[in-house]
mmCIF file of the N, C-alpha and C atoms, coordinates in Angstrom:
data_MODEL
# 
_entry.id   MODEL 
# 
loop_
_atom_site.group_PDB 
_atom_site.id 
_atom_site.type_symbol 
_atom_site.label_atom_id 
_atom_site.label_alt_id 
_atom_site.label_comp_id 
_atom_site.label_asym_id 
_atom_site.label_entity_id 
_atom_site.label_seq_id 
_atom_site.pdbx_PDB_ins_code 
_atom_site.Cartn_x 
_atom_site.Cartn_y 
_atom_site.Cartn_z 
_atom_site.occupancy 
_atom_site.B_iso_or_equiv 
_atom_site.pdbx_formal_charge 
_atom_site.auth_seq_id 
_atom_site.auth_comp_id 
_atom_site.auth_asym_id 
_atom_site.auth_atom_id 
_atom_site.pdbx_PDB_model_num 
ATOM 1   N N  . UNK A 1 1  ? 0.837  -1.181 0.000   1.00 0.00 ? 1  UNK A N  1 
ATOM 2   C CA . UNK A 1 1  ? 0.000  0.000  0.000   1.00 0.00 ? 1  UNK A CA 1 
ATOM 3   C C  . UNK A 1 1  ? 0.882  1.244  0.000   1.00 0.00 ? 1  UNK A C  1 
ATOM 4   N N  . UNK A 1 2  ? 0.303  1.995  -0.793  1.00 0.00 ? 2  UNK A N  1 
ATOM 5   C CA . UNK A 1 2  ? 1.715  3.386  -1.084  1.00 0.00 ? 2  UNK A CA 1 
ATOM 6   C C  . UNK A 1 2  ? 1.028  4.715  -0.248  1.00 0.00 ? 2  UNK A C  1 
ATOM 7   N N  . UNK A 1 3  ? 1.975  4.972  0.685   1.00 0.00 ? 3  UNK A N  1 
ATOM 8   C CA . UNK A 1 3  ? 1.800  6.292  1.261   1.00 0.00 ? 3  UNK A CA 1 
ATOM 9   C C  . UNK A 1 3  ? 1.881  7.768  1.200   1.00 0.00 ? 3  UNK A C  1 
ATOM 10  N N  . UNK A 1 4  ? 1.409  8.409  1.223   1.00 0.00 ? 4  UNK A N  1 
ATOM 11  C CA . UNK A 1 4  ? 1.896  9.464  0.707   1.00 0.00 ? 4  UNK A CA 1 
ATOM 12  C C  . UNK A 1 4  ? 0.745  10.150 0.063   1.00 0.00 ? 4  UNK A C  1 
ATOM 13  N N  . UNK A 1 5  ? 1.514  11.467 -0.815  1.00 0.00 ? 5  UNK A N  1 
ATOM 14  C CA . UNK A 1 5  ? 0.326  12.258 -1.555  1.00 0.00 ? 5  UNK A CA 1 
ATOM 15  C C  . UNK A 1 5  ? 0.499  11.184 -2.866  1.00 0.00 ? 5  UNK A C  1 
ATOM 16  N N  . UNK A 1 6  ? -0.499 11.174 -3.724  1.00 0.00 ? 6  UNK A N  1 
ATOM 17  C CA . UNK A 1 6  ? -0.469 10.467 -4.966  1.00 0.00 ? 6  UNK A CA 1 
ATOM 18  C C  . UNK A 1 6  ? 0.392  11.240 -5.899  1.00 0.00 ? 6  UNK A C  1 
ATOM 19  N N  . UNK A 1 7  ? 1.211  10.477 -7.428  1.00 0.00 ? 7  UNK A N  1 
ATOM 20  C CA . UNK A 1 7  ? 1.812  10.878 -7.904  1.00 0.00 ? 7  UNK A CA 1 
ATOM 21  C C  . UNK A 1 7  ? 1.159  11.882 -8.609  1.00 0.00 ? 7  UNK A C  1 
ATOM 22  N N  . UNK A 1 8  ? 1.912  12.926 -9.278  1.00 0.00 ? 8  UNK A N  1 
ATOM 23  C CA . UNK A 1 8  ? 1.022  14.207 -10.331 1.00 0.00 ? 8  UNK A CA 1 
ATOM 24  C C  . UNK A 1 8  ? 1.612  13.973 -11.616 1.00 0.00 ? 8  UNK A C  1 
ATOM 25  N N  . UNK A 1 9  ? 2.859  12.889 -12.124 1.00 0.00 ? 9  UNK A N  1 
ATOM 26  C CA . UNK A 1 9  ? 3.166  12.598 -13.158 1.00 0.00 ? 9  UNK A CA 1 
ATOM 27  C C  . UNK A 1 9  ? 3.579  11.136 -13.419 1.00 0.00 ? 9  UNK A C  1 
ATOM 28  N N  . UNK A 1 10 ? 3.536  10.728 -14.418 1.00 0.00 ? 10 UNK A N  1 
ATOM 29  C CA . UNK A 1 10 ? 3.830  9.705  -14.518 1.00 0.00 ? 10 UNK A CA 1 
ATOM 30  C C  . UNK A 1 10 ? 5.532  9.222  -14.722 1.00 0.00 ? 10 UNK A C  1 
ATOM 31  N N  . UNK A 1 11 ? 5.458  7.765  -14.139 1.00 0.00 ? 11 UNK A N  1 
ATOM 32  C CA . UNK A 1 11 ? 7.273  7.719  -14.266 1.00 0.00 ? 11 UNK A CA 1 
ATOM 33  C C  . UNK A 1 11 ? 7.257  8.102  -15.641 1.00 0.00 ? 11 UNK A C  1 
ATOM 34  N N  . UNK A 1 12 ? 6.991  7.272  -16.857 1.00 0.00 ? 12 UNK A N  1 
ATOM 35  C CA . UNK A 1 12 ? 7.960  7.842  -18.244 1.00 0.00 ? 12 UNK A CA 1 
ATOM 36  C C  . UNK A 1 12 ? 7.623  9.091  -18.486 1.00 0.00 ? 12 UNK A C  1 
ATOM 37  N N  . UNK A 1 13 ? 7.136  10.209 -17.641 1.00 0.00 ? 13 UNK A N  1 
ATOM 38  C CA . UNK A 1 13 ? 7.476  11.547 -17.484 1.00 0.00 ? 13 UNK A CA 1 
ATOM 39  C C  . UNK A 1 13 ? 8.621  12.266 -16.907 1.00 0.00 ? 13 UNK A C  1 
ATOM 40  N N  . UNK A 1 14 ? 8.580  11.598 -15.776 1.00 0.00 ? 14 UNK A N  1 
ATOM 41  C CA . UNK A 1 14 ? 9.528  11.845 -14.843 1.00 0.00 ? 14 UNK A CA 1 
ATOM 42  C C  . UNK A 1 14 ? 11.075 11.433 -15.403 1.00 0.00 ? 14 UNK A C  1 
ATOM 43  N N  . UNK A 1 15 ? 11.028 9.928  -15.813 1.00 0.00 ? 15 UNK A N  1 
ATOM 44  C CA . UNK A 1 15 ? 12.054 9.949  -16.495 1.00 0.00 ? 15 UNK A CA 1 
ATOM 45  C C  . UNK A 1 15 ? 12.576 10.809 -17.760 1.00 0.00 ? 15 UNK A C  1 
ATOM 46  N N  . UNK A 1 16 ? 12.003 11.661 -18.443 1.00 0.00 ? 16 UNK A N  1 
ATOM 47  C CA . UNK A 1 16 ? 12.333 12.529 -19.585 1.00 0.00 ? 16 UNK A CA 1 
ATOM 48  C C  . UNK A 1 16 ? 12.618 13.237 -19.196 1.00 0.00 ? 16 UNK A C  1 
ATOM 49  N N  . UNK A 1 17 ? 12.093 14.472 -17.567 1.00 0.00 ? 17 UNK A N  1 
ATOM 50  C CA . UNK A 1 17 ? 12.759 15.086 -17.141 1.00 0.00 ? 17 UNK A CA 1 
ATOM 51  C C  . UNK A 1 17 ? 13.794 15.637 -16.647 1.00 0.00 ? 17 UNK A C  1 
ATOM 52  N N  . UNK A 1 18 ? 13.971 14.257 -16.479 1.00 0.00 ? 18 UNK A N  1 
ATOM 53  C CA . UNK A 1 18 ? 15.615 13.814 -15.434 1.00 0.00 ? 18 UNK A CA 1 
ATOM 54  C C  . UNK A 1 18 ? 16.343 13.878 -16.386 1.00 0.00 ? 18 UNK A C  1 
ATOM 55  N N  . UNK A 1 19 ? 16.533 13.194 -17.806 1.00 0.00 ? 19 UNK A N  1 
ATOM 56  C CA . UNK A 1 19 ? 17.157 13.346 -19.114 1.00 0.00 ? 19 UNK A CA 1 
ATOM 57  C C  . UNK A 1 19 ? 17.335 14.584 -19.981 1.00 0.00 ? 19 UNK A C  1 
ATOM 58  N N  . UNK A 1 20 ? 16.342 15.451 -19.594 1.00 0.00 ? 20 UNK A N  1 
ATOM 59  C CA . UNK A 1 20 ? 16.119 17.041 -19.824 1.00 0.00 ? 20 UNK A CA 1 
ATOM 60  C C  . UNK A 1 20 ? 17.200 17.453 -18.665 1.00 0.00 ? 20 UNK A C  1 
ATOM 61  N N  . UNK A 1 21 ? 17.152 17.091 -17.657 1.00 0.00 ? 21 UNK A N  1 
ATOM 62  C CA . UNK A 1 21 ? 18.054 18.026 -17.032 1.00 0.00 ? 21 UNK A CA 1 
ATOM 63  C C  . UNK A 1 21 ? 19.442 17.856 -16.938 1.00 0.00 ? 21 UNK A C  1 
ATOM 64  N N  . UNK A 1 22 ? 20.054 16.606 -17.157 1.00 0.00 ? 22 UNK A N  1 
ATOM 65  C CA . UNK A 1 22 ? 21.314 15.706 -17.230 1.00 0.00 ? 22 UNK A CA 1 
ATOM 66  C C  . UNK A 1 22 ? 21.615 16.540 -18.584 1.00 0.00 ? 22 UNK A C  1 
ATOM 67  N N  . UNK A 1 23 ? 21.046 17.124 -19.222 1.00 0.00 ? 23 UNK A N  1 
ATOM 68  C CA . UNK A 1 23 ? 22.107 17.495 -20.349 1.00 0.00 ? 23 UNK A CA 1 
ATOM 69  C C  . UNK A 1 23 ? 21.852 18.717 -20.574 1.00 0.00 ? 23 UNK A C  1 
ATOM 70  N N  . UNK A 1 24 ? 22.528 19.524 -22.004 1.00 0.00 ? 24 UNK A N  1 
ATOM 71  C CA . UNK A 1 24 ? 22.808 20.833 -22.253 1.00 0.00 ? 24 UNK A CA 1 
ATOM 72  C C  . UNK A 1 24 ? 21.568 21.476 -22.621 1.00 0.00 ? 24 UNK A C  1 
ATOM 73  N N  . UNK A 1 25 ? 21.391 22.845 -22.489 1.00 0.00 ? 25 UNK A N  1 
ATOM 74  C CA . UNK A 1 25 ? 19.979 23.349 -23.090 1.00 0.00 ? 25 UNK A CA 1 
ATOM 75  C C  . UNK A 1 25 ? 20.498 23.060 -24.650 1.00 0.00 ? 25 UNK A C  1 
ATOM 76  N N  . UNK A 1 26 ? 21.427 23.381 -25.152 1.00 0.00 ? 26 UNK A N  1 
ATOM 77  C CA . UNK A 1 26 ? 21.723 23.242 -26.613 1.00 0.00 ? 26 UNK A CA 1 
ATOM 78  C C  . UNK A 1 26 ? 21.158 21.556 -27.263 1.00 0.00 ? 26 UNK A C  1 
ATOM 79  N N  . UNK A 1 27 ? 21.749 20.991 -26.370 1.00 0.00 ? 27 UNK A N  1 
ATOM 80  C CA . UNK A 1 27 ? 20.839 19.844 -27.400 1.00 0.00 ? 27 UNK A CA 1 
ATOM 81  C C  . UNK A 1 27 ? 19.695 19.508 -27.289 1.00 0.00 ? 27 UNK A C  1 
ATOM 82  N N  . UNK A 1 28 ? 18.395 20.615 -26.766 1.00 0.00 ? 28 UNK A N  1 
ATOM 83  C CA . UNK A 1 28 ? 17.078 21.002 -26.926 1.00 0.00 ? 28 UNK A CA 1 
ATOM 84  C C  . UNK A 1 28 ? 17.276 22.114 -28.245 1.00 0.00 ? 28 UNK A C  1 
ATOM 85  N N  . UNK A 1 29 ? 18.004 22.918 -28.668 1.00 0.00 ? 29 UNK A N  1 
ATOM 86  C CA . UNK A 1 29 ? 17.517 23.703 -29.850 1.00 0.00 ? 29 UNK A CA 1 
ATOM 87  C C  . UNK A 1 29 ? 16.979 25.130 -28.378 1.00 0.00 ? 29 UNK A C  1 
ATOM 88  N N  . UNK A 1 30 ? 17.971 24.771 -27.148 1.00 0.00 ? 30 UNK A N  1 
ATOM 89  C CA . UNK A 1 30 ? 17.939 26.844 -26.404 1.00 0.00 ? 30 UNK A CA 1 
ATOM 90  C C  . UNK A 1 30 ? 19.460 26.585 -26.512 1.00 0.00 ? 30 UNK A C  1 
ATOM 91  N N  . UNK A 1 31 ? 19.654 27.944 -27.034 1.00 0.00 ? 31 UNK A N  1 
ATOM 92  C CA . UNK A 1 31 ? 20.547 28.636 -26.692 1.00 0.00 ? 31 UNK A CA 1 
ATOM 93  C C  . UNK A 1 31 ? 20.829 30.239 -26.114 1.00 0.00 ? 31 UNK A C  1 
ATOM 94  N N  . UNK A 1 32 ? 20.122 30.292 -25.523 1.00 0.00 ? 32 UNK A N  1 
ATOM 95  C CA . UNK A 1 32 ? 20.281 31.638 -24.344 1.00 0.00 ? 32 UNK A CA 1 
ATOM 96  C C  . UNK A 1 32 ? 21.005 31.660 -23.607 1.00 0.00 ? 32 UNK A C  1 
ATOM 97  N N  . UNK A 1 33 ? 21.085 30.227 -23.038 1.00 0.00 ? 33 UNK A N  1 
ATOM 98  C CA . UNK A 1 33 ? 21.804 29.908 -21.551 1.00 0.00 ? 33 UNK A CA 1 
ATOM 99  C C  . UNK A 1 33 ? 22.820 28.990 -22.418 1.00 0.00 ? 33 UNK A C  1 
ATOM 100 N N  . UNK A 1 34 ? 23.647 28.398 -21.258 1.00 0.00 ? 34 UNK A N  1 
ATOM 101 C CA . UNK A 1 34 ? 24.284 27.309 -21.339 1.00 0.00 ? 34 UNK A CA 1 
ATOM 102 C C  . UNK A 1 34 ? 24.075 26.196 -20.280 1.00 0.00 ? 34 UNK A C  1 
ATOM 103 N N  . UNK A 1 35 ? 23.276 25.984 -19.292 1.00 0.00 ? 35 UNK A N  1 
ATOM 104 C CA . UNK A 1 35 ? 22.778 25.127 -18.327 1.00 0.00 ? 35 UNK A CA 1 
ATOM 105 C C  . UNK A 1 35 ? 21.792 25.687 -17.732 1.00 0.00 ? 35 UNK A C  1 
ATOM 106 N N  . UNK A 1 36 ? 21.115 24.801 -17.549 1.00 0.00 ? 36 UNK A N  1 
ATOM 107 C CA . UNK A 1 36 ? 19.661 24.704 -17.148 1.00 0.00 ? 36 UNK A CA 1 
ATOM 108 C C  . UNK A 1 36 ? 19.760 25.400 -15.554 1.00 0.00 ? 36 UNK A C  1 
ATOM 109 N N  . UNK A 1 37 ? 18.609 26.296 -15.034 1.00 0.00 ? 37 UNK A N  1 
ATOM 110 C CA . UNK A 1 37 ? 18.528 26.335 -13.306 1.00 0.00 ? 37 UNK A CA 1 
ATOM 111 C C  . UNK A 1 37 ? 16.772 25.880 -13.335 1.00 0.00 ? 37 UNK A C  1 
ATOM 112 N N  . UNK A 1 38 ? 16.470 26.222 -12.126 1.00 0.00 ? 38 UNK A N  1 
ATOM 113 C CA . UNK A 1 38 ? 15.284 24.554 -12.097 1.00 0.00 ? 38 UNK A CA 1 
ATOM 114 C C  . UNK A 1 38 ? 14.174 25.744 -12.867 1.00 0.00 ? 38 UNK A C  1 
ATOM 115 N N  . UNK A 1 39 ? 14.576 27.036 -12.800 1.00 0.00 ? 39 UNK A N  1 
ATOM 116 C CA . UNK A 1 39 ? 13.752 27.588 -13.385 1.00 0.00 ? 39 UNK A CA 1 
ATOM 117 C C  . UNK A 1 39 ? 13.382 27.479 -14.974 1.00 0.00 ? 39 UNK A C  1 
ATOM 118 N N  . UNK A 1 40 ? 14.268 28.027 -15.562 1.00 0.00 ? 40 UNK A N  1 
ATOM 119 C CA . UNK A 1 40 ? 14.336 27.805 -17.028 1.00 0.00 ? 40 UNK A CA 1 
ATOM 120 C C  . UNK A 1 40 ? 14.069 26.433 -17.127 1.00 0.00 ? 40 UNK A C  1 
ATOM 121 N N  . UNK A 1 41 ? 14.136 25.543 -16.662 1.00 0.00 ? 41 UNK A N  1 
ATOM 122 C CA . UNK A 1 41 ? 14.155 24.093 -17.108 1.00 0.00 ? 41 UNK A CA 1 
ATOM 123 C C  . UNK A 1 41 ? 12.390 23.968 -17.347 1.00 0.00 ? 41 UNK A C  1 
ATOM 124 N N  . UNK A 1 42 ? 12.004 24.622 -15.393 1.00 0.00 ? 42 UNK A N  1 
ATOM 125 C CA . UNK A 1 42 ? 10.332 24.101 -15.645 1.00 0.00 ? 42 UNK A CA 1 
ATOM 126 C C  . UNK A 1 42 ? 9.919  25.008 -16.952 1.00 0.00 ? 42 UNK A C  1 
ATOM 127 N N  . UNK A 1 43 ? 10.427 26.405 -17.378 1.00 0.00 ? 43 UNK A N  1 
ATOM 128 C CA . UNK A 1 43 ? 9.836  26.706 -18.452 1.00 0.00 ? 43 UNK A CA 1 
ATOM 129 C C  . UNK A 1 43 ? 9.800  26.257 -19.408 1.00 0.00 ? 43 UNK A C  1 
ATOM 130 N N  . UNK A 1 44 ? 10.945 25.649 -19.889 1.00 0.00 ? 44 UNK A N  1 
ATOM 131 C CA . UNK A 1 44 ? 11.010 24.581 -21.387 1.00 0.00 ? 44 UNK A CA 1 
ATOM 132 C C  . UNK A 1 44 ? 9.915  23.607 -21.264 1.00 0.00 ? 44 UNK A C  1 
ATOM 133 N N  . UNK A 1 45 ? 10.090 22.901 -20.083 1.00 0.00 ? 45 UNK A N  1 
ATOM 134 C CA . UNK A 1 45 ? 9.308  21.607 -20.028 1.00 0.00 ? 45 UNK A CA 1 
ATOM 135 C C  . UNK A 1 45 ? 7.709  22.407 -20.356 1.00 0.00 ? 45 UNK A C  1 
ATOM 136 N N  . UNK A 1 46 ? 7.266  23.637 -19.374 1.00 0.00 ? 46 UNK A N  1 
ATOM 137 C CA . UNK A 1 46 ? 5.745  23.688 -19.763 1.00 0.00 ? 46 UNK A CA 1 
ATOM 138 C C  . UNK A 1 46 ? 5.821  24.141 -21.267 1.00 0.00 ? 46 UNK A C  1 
ATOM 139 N N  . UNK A 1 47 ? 6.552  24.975 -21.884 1.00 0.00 ? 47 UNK A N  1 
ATOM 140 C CA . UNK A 1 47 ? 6.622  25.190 -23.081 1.00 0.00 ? 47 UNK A CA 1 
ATOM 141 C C  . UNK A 1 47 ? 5.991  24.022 -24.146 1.00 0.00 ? 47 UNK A C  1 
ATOM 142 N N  . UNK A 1 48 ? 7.160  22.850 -23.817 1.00 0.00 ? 48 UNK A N  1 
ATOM 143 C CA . UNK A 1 48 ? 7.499  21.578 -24.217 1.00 0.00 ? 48 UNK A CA 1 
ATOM 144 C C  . UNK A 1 48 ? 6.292  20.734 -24.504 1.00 0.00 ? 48 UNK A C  1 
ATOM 145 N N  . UNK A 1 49 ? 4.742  21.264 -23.482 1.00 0.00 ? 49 UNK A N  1 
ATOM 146 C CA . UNK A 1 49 ? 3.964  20.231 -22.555 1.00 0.00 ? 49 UNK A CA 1 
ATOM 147 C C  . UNK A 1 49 ? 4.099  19.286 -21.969 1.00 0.00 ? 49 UNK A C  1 
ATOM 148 N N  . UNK A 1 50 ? 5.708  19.135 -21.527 1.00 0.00 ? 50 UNK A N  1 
ATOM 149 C CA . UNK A 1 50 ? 5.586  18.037 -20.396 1.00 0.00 ? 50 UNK A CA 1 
ATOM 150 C C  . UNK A 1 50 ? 5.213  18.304 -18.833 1.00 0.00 ? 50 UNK A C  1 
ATOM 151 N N  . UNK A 1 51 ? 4.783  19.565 -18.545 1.00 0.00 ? 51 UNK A N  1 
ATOM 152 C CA . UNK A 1 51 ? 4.292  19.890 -17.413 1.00 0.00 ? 51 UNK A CA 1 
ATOM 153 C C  . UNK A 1 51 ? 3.367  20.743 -17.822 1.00 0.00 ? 51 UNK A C  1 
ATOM 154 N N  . UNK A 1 52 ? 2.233  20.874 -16.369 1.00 0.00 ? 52 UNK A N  1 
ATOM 155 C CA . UNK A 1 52 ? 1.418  21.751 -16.775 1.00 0.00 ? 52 UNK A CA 1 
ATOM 156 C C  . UNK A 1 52 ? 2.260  23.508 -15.488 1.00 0.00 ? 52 UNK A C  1 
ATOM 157 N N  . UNK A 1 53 ? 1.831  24.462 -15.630 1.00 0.00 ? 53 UNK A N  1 
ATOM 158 C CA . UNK A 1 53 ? 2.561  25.505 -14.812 1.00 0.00 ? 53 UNK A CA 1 
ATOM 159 C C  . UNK A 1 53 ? 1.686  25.326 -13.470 1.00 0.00 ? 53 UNK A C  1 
# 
């Protein structure tokens, strides 16, 4: 039985994220920055639709 609040994404979400963040904004097609902060990241991703804001 799982405790807790329920999940709000699914793992093969979660896992793309984690892979979004392990690497460069450049090999998404940003180049503004050169590394992600958790900010810019959640913006790509809602951009992206892998999150909602």
């Amino acid at each position: 039985m799982e405790r807790g609040r329920p999940k709000t994404i699914s793992d093969k979400v979660r896992e793309h994220i984690c892979l979004i963040a392990r690497t460069s904004p450049a090999d998404w097609k940003v180049t503004a920055f050169s590394t992600w902060s958790l900010a810019k990241l959640a913006e790509h991703l809602v951009k992206q639709k892998w999150c909602r804001p």
